[in-house]
C-alpha positions in Angstrom: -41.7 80.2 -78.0 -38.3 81.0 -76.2 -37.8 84.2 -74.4 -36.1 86.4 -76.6 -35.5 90.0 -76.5 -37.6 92.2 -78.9 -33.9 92.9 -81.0 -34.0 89.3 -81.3 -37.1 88.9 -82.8 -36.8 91.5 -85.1 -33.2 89.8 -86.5 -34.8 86.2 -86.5 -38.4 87.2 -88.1 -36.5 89.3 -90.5 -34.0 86.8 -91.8 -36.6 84.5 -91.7 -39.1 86.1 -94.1 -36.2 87.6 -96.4 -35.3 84.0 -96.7 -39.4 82.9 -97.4 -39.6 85.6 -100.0 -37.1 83.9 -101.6 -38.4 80.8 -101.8 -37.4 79.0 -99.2 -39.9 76.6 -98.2 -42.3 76.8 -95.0 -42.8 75.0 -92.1 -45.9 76.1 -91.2 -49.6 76.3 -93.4 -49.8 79.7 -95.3 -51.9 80.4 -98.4 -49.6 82.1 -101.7 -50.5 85.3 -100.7 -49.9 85.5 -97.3 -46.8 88.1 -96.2 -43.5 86.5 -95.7 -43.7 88.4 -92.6 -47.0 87.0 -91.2 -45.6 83.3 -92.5 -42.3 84.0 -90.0 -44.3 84.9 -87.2 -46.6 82.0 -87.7 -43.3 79.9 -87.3 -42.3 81.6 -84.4 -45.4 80.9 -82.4 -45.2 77.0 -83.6 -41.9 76.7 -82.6 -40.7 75.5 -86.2 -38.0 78.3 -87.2 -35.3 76.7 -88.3 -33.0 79.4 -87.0 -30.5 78.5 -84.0 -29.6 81.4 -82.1 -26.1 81.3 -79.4 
């Protein structure tokens, strides 16, 4: 995981779980009723968002 700052993380892992919860496939292994949320942190740690940040 790269070093970003915790206003960062909050953006990324909330765009990314808005996007999940609307169906957007994952990259990671979650069971149907996991949180979106919990799915996009998963991601995080595996270093599979596919999210660019500049």
């Amino acid at each position: 995981m790269k070093d970003y700052t915790r206003y960062e993380k909050a953006r990324i892992l909330g765009a990314r779980s808005l996007q999940i919860a609307m169906g957007a496939p994952s990259f990671v292994e979650s069971s149907d009723k996991e949180n979106p949320i919990d799915i996009a942190k998963k991601e995080m740690e595996d270093d599979k968002l596919p999210i660019t940040v500049k």
